[in-house]
N, CA, C and O atoms as a GROMACS GRO file, in nm:
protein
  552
    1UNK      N    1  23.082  -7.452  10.136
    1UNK     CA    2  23.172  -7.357  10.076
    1UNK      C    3  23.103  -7.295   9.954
    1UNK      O    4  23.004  -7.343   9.898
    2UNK      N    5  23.149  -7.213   9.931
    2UNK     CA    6  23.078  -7.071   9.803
    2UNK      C    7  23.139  -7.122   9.670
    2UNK      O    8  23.245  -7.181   9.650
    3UNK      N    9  23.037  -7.080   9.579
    3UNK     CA   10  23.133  -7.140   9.459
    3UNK      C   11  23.245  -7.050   9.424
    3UNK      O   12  23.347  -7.074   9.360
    4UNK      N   13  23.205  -6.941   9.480
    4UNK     CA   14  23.316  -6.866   9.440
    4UNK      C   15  23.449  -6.877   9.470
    4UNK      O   16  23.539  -6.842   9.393
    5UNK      N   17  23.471  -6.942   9.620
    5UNK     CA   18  23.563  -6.985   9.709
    5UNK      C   19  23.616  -7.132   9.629
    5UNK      O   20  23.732  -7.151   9.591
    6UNK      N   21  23.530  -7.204   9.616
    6UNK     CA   22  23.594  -7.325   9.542
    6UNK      C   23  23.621  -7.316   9.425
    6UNK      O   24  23.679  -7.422   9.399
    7UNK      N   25  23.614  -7.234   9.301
    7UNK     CA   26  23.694  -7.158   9.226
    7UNK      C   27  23.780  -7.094   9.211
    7UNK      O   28  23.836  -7.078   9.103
    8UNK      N   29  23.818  -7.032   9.335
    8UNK     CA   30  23.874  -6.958   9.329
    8UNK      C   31  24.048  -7.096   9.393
    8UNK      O   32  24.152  -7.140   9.342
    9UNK      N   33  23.987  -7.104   9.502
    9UNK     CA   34  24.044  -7.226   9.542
    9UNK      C   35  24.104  -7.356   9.454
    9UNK      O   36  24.176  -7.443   9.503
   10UNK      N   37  24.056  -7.349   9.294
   10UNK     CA   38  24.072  -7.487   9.197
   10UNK      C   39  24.175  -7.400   9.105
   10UNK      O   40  24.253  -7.461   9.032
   11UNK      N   41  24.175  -7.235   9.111
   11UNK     CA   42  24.270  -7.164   9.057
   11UNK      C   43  24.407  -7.203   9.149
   11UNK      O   44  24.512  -7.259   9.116
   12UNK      N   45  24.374  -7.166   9.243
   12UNK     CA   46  24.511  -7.164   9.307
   12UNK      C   47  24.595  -7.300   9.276
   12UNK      O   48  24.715  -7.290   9.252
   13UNK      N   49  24.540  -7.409   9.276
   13UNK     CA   50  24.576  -7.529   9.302
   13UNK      C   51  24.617  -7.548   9.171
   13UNK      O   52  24.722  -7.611   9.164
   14UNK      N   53  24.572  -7.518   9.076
   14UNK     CA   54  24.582  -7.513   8.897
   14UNK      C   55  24.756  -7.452   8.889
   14UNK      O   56  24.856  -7.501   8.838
   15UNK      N   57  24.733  -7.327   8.962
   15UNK     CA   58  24.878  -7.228   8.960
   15UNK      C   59  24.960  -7.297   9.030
   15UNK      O   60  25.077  -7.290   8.992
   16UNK      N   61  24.933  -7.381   9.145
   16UNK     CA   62  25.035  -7.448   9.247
   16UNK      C   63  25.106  -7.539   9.125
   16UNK      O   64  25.222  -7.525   9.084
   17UNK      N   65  25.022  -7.620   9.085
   17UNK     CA   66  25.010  -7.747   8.989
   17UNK      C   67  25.173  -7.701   8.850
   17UNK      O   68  25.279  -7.748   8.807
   18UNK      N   69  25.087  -7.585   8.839
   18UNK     CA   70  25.193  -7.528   8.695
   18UNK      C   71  25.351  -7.492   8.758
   18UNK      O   72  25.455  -7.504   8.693
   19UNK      N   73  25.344  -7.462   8.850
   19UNK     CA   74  25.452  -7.376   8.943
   19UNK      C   75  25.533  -7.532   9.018
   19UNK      O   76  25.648  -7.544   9.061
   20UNK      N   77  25.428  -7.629   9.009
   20UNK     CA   78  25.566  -7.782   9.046
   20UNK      C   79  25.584  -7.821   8.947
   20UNK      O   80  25.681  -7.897   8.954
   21UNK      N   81  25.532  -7.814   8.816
   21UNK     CA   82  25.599  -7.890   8.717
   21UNK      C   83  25.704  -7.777   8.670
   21UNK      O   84  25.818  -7.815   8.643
   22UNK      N   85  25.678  -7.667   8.660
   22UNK     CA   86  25.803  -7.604   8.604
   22UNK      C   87  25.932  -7.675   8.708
   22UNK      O   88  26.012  -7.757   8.662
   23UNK      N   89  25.934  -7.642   8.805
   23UNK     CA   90  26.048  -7.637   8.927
   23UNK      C   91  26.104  -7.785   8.859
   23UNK      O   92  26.220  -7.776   8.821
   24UNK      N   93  26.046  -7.907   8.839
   24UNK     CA   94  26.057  -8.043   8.855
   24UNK      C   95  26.104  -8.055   8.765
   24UNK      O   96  26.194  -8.138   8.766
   25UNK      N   97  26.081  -7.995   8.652
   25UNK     CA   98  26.136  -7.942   8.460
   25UNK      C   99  26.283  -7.897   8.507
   25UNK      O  100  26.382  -7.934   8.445
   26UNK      N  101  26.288  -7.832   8.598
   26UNK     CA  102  26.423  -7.715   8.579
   26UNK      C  103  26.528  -7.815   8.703
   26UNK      O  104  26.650  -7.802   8.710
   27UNK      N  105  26.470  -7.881   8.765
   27UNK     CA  106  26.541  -7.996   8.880
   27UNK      C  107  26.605  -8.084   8.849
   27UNK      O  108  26.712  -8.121   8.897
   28UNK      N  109  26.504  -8.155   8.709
   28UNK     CA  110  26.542  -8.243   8.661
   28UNK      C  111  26.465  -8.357   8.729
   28UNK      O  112  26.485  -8.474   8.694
   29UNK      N  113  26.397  -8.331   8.804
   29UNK     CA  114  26.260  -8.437   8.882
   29UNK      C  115  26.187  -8.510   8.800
   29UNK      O  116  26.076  -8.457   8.790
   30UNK      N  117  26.196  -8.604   8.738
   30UNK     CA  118  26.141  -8.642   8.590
   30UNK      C  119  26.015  -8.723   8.691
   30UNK      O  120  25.906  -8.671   8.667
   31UNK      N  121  26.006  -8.819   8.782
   31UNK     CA  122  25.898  -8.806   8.857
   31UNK      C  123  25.770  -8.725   8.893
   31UNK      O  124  25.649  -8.738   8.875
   32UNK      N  125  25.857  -8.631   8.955
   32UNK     CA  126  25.741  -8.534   9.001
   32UNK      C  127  25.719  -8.442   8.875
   32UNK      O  128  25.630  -8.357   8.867
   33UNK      N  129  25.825  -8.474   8.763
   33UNK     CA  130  25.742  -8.393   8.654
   33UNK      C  131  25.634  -8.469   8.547
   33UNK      O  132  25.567  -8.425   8.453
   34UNK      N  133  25.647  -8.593   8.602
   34UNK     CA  134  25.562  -8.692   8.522
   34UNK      C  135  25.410  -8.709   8.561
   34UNK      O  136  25.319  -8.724   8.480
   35UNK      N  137  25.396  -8.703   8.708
   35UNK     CA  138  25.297  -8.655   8.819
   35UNK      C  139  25.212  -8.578   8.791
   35UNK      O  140  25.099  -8.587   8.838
   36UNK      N  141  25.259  -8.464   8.686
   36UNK     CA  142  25.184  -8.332   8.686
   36UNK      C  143  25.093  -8.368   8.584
   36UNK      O  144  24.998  -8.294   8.559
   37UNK      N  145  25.109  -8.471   8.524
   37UNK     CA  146  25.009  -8.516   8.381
   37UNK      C  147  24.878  -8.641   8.430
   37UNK      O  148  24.903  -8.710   8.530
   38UNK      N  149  24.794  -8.654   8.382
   38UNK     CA  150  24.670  -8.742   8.413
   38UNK      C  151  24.748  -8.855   8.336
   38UNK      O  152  24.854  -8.836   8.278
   39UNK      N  153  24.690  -8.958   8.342
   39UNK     CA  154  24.730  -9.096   8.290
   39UNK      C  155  24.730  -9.105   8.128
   39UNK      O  156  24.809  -9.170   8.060
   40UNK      N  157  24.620  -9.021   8.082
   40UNK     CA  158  24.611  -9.028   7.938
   40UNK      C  159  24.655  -8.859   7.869
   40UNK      O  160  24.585  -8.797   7.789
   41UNK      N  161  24.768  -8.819   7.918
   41UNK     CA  162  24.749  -8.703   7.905
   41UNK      C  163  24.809  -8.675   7.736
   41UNK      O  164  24.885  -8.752   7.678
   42UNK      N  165  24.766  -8.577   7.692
   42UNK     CA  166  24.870  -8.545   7.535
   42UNK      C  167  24.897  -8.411   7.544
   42UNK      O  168  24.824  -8.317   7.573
   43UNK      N  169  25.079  -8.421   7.497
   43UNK     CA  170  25.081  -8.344   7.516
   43UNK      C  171  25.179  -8.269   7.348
   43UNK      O  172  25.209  -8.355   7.265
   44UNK      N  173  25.202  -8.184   7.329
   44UNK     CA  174  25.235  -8.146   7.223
   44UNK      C  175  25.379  -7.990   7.273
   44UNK      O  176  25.371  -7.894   7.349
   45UNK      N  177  25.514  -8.054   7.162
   45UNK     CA  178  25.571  -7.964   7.261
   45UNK      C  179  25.675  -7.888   7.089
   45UNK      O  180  25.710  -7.951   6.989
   46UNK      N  181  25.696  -7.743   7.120
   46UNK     CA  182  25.756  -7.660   7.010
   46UNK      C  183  25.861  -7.802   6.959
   46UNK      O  184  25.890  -7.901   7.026
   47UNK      N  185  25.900  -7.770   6.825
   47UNK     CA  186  25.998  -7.868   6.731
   47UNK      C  187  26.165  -7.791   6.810
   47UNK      O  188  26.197  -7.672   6.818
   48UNK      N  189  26.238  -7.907   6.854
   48UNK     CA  190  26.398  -7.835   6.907
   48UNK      C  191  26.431  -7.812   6.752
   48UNK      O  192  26.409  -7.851   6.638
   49UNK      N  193  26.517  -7.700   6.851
   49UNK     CA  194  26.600  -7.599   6.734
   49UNK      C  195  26.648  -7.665   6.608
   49UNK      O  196  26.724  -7.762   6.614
   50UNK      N  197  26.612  -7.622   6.509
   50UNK     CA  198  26.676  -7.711   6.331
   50UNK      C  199  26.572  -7.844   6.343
   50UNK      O  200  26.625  -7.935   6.279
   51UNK      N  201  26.464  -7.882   6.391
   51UNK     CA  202  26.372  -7.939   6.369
   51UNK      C  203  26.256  -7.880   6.328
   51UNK      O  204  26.253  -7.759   6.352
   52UNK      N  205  26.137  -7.934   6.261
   52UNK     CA  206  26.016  -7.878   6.189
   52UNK      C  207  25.901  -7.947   6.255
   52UNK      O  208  25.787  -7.900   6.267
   53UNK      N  209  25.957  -8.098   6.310
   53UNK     CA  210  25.826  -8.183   6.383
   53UNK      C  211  25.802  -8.124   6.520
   53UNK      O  212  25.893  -8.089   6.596
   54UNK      N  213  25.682  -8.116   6.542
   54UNK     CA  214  25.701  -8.095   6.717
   54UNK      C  215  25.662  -8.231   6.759
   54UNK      O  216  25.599  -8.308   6.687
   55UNK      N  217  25.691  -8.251   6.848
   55UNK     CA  218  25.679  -8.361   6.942
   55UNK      C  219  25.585  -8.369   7.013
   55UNK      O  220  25.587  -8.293   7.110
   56UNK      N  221  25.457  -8.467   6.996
   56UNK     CA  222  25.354  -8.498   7.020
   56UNK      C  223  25.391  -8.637   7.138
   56UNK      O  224  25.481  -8.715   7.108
   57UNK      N  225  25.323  -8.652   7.249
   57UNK     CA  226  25.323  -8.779   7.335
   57UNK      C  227  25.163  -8.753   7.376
   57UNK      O  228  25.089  -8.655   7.372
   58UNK      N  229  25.146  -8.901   7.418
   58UNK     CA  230  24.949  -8.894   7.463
   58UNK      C  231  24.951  -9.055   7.587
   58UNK      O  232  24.865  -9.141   7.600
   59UNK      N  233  25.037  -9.045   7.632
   59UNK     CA  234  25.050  -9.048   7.784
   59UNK      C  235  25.152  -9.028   7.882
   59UNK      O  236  25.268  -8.998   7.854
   60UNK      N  237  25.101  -9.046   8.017
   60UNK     CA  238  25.206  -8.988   8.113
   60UNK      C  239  25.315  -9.063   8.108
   60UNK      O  240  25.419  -9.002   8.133
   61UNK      N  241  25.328  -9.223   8.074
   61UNK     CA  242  25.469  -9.275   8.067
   61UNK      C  243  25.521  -9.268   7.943
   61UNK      O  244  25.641  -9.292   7.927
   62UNK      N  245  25.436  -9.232   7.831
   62UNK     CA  246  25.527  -9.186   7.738
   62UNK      C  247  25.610  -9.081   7.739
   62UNK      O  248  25.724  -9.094   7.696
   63UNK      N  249  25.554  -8.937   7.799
   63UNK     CA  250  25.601  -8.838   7.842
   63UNK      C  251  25.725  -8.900   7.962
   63UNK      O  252  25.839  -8.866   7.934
   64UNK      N  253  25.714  -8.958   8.047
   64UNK     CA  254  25.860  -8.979   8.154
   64UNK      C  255  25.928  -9.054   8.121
   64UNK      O  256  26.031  -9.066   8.187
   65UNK      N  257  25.904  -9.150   7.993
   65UNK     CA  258  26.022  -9.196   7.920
   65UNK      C  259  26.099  -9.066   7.838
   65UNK      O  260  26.221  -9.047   7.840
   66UNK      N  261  26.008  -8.989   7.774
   66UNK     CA  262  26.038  -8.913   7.654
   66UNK      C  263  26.142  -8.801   7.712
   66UNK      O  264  26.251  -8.776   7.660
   67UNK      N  265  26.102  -8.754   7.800
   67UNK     CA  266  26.154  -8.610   7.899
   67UNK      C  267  26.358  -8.603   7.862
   67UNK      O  268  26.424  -8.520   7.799
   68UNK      N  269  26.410  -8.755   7.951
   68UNK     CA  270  26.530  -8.718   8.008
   68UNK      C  271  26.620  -8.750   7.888
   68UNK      O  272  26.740  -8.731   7.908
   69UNK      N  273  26.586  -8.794   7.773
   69UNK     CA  274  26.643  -8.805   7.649
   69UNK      C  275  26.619  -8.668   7.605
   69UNK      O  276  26.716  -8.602   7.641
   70UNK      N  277  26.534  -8.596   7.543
   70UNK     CA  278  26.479  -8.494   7.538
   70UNK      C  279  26.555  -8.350   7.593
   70UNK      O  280  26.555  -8.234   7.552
   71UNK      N  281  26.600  -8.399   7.672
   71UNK     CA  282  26.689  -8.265   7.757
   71UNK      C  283  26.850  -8.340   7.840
   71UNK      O  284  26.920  -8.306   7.935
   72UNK      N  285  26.853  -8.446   7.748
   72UNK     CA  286  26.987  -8.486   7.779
   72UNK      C  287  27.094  -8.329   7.736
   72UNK      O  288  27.064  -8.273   7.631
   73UNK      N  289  27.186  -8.282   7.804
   73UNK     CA  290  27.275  -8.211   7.733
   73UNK      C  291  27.225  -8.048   7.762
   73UNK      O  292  27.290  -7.946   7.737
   74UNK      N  293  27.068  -8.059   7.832
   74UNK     CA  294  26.948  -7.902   7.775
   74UNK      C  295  26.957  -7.861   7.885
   74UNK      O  296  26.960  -7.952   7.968
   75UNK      N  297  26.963  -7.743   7.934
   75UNK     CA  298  26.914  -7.748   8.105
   75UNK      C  299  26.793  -7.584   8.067
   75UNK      O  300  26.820  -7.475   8.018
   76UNK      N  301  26.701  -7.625   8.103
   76UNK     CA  302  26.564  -7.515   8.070
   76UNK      C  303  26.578  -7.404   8.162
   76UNK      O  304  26.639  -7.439   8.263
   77UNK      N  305  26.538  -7.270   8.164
   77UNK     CA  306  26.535  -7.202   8.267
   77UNK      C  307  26.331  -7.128   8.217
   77UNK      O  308  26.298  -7.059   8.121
   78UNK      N  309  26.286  -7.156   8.277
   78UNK     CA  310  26.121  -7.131   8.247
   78UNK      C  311  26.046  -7.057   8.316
   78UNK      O  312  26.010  -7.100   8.426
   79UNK      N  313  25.996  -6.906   8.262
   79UNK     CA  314  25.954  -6.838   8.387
   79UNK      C  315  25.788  -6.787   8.318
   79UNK      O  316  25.780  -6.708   8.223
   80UNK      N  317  25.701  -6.832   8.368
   80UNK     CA  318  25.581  -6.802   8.327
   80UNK      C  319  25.513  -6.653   8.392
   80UNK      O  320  25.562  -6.562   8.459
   81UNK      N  321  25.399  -6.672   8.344
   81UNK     CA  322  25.334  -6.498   8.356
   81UNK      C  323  25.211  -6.541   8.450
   81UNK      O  324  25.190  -6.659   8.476
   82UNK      N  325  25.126  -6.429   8.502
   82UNK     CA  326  25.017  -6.491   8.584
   82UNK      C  327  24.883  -6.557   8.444
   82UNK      O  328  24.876  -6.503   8.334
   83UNK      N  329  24.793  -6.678   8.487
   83UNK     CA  330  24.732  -6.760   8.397
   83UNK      C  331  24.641  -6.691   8.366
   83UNK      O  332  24.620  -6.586   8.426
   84UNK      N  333  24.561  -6.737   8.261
   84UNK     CA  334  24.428  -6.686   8.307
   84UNK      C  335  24.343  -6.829   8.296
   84UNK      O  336  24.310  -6.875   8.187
   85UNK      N  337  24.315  -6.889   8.414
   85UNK     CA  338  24.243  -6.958   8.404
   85UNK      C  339  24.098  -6.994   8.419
   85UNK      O  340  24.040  -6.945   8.516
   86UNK      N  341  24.025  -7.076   8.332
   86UNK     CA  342  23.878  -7.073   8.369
   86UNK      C  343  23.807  -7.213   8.399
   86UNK      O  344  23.783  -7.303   8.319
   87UNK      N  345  23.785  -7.209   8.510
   87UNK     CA  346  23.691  -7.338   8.558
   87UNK      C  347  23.579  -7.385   8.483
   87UNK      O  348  23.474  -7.320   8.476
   88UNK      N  349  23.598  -7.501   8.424
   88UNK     CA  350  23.465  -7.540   8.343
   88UNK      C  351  23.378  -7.603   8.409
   88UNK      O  352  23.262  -7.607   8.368
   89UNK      N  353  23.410  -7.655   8.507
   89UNK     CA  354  23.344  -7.769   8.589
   89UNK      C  355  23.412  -7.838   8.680
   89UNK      O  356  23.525  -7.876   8.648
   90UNK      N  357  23.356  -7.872   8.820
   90UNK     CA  358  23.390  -7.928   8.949
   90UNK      C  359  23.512  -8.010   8.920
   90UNK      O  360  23.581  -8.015   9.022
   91UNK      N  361  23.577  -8.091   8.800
   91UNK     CA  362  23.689  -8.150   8.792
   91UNK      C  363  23.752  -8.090   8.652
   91UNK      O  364  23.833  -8.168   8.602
   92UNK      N  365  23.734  -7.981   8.588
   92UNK     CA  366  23.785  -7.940   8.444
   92UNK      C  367  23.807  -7.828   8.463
   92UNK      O  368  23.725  -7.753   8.516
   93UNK      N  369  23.941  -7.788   8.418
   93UNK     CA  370  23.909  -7.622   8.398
   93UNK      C  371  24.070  -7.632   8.244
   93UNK      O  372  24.140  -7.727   8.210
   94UNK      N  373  24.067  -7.514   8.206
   94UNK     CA  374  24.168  -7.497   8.133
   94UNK      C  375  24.203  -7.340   8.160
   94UNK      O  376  24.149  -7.255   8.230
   95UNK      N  377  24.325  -7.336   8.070
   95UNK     CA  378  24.447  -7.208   8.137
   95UNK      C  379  24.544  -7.131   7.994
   95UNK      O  380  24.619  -7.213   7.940
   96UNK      N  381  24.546  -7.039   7.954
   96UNK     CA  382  24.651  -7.015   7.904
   96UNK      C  383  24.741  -6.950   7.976
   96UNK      O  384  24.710  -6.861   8.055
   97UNK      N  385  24.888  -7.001   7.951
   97UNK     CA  386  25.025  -6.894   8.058
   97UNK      C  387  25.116  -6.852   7.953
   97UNK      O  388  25.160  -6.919   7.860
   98UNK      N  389  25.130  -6.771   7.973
   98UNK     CA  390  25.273  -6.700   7.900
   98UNK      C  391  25.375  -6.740   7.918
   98UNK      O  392  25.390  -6.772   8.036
   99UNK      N  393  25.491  -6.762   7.836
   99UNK     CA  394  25.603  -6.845   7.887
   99UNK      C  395  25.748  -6.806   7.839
   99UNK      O  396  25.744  -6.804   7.716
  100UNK      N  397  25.851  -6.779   7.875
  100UNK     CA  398  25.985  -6.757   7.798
  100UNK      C  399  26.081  -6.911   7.893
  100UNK      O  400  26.112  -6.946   8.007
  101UNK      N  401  26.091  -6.958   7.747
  101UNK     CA  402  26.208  -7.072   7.771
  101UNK      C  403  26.371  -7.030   7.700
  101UNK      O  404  26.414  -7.013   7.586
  102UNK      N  405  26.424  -7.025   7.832
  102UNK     CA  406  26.560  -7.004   7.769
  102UNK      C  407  26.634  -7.157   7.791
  102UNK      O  408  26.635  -7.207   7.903
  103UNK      N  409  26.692  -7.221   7.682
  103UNK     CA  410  26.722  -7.349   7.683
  103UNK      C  411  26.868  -7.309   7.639
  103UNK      O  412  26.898  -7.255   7.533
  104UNK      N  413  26.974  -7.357   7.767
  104UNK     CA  414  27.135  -7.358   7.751
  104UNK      C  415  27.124  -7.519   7.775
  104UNK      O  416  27.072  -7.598   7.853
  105UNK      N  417  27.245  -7.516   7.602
  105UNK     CA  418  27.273  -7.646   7.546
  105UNK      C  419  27.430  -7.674   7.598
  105UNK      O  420  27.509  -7.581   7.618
  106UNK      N  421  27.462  -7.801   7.617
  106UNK     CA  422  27.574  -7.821   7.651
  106UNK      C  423  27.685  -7.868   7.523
  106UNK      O  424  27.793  -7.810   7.519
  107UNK      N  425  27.661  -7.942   7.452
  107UNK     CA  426  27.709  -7.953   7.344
  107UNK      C  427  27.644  -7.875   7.218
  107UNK      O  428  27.567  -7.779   7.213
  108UNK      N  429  27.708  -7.960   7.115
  108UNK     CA  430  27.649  -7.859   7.012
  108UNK      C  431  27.703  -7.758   6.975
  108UNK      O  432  27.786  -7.702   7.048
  109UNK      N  433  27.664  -7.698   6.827
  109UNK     CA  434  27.734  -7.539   6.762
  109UNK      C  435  27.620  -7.460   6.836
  109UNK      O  436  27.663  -7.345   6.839
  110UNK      N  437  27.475  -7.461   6.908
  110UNK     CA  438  27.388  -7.390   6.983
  110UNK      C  439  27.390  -7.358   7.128
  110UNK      O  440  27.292  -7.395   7.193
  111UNK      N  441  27.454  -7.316   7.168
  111UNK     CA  442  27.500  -7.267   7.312
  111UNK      C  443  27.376  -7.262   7.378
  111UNK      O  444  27.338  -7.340   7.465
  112UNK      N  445  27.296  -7.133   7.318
  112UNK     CA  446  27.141  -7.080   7.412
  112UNK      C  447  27.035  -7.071   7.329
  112UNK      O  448  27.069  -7.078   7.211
  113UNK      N  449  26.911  -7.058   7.350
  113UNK     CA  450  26.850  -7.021   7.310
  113UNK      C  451  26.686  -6.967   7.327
  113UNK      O  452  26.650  -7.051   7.409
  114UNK      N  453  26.600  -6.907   7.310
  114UNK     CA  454  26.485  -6.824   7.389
  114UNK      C  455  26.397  -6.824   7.307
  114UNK      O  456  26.393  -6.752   7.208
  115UNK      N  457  26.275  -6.950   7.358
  115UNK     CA  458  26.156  -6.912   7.286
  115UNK      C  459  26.052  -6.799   7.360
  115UNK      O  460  26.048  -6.773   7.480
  116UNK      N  461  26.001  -6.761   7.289
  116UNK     CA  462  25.886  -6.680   7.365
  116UNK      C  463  25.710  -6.711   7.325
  116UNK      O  464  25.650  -6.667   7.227
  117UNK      N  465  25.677  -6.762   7.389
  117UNK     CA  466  25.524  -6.832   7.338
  117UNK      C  467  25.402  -6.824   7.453
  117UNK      O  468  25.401  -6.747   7.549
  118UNK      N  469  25.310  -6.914   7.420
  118UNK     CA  470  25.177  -6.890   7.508
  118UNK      C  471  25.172  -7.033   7.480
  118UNK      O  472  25.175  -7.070   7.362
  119UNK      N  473  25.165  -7.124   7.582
  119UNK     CA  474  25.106  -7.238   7.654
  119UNK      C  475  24.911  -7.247   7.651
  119UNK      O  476  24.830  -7.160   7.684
  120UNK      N  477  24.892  -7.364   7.608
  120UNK     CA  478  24.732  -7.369   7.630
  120UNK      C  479  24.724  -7.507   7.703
  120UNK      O  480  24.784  -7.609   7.671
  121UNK      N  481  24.617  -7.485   7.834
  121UNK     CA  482  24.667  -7.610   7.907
  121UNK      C  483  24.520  -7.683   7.922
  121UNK      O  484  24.445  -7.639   7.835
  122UNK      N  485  24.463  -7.773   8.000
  122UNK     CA  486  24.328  -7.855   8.034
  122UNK      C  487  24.407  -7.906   8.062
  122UNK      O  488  24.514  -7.944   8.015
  123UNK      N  489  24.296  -7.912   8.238
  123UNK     CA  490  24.309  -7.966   8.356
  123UNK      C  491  24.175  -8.029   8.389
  123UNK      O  492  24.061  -8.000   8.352
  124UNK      N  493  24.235  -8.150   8.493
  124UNK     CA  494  24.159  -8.248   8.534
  124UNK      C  495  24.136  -8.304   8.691
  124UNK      O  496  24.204  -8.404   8.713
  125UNK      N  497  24.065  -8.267   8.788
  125UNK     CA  498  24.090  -8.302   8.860
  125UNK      C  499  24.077  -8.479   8.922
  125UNK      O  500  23.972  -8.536   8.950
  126UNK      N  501  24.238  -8.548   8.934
  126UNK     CA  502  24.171  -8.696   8.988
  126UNK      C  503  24.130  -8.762   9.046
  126UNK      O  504  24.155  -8.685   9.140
  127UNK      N  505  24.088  -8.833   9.088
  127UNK     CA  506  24.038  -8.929   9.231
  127UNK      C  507  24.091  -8.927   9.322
  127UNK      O  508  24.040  -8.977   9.422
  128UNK      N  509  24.221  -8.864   9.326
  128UNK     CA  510  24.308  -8.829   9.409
  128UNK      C  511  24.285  -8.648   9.464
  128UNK      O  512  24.364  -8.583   9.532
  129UNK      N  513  24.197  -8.618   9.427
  129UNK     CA  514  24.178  -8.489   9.462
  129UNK      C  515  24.230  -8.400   9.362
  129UNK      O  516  24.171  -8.300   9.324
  130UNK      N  517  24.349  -8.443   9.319
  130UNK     CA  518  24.482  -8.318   9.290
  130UNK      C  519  24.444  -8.305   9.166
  130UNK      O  520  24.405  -8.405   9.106
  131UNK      N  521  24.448  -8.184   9.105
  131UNK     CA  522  24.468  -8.126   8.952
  131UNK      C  523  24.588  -8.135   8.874
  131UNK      O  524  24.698  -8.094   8.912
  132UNK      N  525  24.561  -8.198   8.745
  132UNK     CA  526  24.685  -8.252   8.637
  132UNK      C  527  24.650  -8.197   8.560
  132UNK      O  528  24.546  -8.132   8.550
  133UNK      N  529  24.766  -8.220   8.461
  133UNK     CA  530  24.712  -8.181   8.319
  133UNK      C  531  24.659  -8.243   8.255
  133UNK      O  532  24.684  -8.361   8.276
  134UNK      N  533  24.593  -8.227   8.181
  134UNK     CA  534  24.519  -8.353   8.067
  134UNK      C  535  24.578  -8.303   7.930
  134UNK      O  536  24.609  -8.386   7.845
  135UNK      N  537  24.594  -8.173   7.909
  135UNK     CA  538  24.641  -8.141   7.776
  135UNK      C  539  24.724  -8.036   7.800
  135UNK      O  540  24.728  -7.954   7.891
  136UNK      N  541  24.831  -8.062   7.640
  136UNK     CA  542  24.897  -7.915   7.731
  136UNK      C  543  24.956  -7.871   7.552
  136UNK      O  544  24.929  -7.944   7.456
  137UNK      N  545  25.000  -7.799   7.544
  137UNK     CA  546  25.032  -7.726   7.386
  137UNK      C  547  25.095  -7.578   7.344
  137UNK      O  548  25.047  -7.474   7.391
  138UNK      N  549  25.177  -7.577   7.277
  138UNK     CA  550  25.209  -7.433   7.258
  138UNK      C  551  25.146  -7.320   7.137
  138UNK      O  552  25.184  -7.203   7.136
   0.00000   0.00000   0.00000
């Protein structure tokens, strides 16, 4: 195969990759959204509304403990832009995506609300073939 083809090919799979964790985010699949991260992954996520900390985790079961507390009450609606991603190497590449999160709260004096930001991601491919995230950040 061409490198160009297997590049092009580690994109797609990168975009597949981003396109199941959103769905699994918005499902509520805390599994298959836990999946989408490498074992040691860190990840760093905007501070919720009337907070200043953002929320840092630096692995995958910290992250699938952290998630369903996290969005107890939240239900996300997340629609990204096309990536631009760049292959660094046969198992690495990284990505920035564009992103609007509209987060409807169930309780609370905050009904809705809409961030608008840019995602920076590194990816890893594992022994398992499949591409995760290794890092991810807003």
């Amino acid at each position: 195969m061409s490198e160009a083809l297997e590049r092009l090919l580690a994109q797609h799979d990168i975009a597949t990759l981003k396109y199941r964790y959103v769905r699994a985010l918005e499902e509520r699949d805390w599994e298959a959204w836990a999946d989408s991260f490498t074992e040691d992954a860190e990840a760093t996520f905007m501070p919720a509304p009337g907070e200043t900390q953002s929320e840092v985790h630096r692995s995958r079961a910290e992250l699938r403990e952290w998630v369903p507390t996290a969005l107890d009450g939240v239900y996300p609606i997340i629609r990204i832009s096309m990536p631009d991603i760049e292959i660094l190497g046969p198992d690495r590449a990284r990505a920035d995506w564009a992103q609007v999160e509209r987060l409807a709260f169930t309780d609370g004096p905050l009904r809705e609300t809409t961030y608008y930001g840019y995602y920076h991601e590194t990816y890893q491919r594992c022994a398992d073939g499949r591409w995760r995230i290794d890092s991810l950040g807003g």
